[in-house]
N, C-alpha and C positions, 0 to 999 in steps of 0.2 A: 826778588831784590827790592821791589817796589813798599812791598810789606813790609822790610825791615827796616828802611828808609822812613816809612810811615812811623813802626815800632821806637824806633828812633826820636823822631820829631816829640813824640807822646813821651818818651823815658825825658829828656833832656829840658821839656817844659818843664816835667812836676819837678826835677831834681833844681834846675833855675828858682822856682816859686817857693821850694823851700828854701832854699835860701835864702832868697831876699827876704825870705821871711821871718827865717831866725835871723839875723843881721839889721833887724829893723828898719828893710828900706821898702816904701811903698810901692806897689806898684808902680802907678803912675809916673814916677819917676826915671824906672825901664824901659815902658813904654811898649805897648804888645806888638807893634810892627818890626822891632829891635829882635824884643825877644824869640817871634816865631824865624826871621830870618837866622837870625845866630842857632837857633835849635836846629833849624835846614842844615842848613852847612856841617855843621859839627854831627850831626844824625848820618851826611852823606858820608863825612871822613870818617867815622867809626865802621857806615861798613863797607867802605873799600878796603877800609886796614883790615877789618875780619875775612872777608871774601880773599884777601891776600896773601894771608897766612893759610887757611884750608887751603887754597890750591898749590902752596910750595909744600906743603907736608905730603 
């Protein structure tokens, strides 16, 4: 679980960084303390949502 949390944090930066990146907004703007927290959080709700669905099926 740890793993996919981690796998998470990593998916949810690059797909962030591309964005802001076609959207033309600088980094700095984001601000990487923002950014890694928001990637936490939503990395942890993706997989309690996945871990949640495997074990009802």
């Amino acid at each position: 679980m740890l793993i996919n949390i981690l796998g998470g944090i990593i998916e949810t930066i690059a797909i962030t960084l591309i964005g802001t990146r076609l959207n033309n907004i600088k980094y700095s703007q984001v601000g990487i303390k923002a950014l890694i927290i928001t990637s936490f959080f939503t990395s942890c709700f993706i997989v309690f949502i996945k871990e949640g669905i495997k074990c009802s099926n």
